[in-house]
N, C-alpha and C positions, 0 to 999 in steps of 0.2 A: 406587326401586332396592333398598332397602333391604330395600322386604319381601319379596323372592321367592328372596332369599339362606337356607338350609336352618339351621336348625327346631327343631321341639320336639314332643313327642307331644302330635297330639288325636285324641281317642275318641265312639265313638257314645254319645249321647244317653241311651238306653237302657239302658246297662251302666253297674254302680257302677263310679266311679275304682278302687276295690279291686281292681277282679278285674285292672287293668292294675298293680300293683306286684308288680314281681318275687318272689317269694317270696328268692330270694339273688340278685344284682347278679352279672354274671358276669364272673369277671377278666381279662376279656379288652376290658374295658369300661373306659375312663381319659377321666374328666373332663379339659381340658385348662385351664388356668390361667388364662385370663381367660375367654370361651364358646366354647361346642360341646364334642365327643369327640372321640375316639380309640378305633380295633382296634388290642390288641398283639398282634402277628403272629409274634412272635419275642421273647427273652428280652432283646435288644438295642433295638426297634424297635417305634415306632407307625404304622401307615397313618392321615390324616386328611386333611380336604379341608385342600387350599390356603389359602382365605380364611380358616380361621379362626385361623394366624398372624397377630394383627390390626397386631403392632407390628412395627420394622426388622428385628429377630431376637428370635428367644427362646432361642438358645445363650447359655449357663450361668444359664438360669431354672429356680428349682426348681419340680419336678413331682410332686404325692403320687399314688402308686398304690398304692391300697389301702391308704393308714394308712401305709406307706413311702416318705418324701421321695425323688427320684431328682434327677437334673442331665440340662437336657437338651446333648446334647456336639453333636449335628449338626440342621442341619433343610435336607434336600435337597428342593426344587422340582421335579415334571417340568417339563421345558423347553418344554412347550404354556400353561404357563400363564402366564397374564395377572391384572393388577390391576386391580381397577375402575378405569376413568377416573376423574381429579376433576368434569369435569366430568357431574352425576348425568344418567340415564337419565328422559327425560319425554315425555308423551302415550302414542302406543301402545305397547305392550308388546313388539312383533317386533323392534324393535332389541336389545332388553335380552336377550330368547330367543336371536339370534345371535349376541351377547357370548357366553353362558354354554354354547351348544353347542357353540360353537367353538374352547371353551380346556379345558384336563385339569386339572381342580380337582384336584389329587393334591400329596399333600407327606409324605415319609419323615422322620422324627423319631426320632435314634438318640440311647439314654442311656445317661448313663455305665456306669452301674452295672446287671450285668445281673438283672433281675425274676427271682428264685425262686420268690417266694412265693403267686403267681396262677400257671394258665395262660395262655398267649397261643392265639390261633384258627387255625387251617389255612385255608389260601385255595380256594378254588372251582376246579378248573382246567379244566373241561367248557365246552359252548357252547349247553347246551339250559337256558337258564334262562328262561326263556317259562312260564309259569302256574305256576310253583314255589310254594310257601306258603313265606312268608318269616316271620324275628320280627327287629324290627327295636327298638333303645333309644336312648334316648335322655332329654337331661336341660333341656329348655327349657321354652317358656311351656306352659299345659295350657287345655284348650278342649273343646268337644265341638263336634260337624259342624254343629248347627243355629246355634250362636251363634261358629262359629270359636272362630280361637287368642286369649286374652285376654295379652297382652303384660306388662301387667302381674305375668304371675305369674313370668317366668323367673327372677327373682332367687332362686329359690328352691331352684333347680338338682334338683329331686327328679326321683328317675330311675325312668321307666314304660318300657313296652313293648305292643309292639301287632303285631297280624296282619296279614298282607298277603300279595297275589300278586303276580308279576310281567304287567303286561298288555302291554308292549311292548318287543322286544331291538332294539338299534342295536349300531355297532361299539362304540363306547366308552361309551354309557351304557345303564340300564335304568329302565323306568317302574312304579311304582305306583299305582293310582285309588281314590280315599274310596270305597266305593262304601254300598249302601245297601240297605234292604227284603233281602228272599233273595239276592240275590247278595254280602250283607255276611258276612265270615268272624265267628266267635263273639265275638272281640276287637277286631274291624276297627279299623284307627285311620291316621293320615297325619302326617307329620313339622310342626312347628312351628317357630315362630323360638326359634331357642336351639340345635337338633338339629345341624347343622352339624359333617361330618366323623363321626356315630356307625357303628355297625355295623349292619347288616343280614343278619342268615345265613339259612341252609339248615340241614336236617335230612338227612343221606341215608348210608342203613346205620348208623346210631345215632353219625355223627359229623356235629356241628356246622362247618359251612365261612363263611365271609364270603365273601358272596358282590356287594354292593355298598356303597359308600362314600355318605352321606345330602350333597347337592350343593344340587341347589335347586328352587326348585316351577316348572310350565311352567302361563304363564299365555296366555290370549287376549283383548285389551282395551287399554281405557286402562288405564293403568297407577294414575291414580286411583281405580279402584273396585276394586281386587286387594283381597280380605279372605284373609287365611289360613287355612286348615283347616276350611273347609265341604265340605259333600259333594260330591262329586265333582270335588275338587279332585285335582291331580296331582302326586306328587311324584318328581323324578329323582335318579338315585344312579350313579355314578361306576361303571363296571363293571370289577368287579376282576379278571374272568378276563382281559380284553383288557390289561391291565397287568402279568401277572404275570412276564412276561421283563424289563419295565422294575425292578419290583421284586425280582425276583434278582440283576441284574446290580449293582444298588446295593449291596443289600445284602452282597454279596461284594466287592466293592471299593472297603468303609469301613468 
């Protein structure tokens, strides 16, 4: 069950890890305090998945963003969302896929104190995000496609970045694929365990948009032989244009 819950950056084989480290982390980018990320979207406010609130609440835990401690004051759930059963997910995989389609991994996190000192990122608000070039960060385990994600390394929280398109729109979510040989972007890479909740943007007219939330990988199988982050593995992301009246609405009336 465990492992298909979103991630951490793995990259191709072929490219040094270097060319995946951000030259500057962009502040729109918020480690969240036990794993995964956070997009601040607002000088009040982070969009992140759901699940990676891992305890009963995390209001008034402190949060650093960027080298400044913050509180967090609120953390609002959409109402689609679900917590894993206790009882874990086993043998094929289609159960676990129906869990995770069917619930809006999304969670607003407002803090006290509003952020100056970073920007926060603009949201997507269009519907053609179908073969867009994405860059997507994140701060989990690291791997490359042929030997997947090595789990071992998330503790380490170091934060890459990597290429992507979008290969498939739904109503609420969007997909990405490892892909490989000439159809692999120059940075290619797919989210890992640890990634959970980071940002994923857009380029378009030289402004930066978030365009989806990192949720979780879609797998087919038993669920015993799921490896993370080989090639042509599939990773799904929260799609934030279909959210953006939920997240107005919030956030104007808290």
């Amino acid at each position: 069950m465990s492992a298909t819950t979103v991630q951490a950056v793995v990259i191709r084989h072929d490219v040094a890890l270097e060319e995946y480290q951000p030259k500057s982390v962009p502040g729109y980018f918020i480690n969240m305090p036990h794993e995964g990320s956070a997009a601040l979207i607002d000088k009040h406010w982070l969009l992140t998945a759901g699940h990676v609130i891992y305890y009963e609440s995390y209001v008034g835990k402190t949060i650093n963003v960027h080298g400044v401690d913050n509180v967090i004051e609120k953390v609002i759930f959409h109402s689609d969302f679900k917590r894993m059963p206790k009882q874990p997910f086993e043998g094929d995989a289609k159960p676990l896929m129906d869990f995770l389609y069917g619930r809006t991994d999304l969670v607003l996190v407002k803090l006290a104190k509003p952020v100056t000192h970073v920007n926060s990122v603009s949201r997507y608000y269009g519907s053609d995000e179908l073969f867009k070039k994405t860059i997507s960060y994140g701060s989990g385990a690291l791997g490359n496609g042929l030997t997947g994600e090595q789990l071992n390394t998330k503790e380490r929280r170091s934060i890459l970045f990597f290429e992507n398109r979008i290969e498939s729109v739904y109503e609420n979510f969007l997909t990405m694929r490892f892909d490989t040989s000439s159809r692999a972007l120059a940075l290619e890479g797919i989210h890992g365990s640890g990634d959970s909740g980071g940002p994923t943007v857009v380029s378009e007219d030289g402004e930066v948009l978030l365009i989806g939330i990192q949720s979780f990988r879609d797998y087919q199988g038993q669920l015993s032989r799921f490896q993370g982050g080989i090639y042509d593995s599939v990773s799904v992301l929260v799609r934030v244009s279909a959210f953006n009246h939920w997240i107005d609405q919030v956030m104007s009336n808290n």
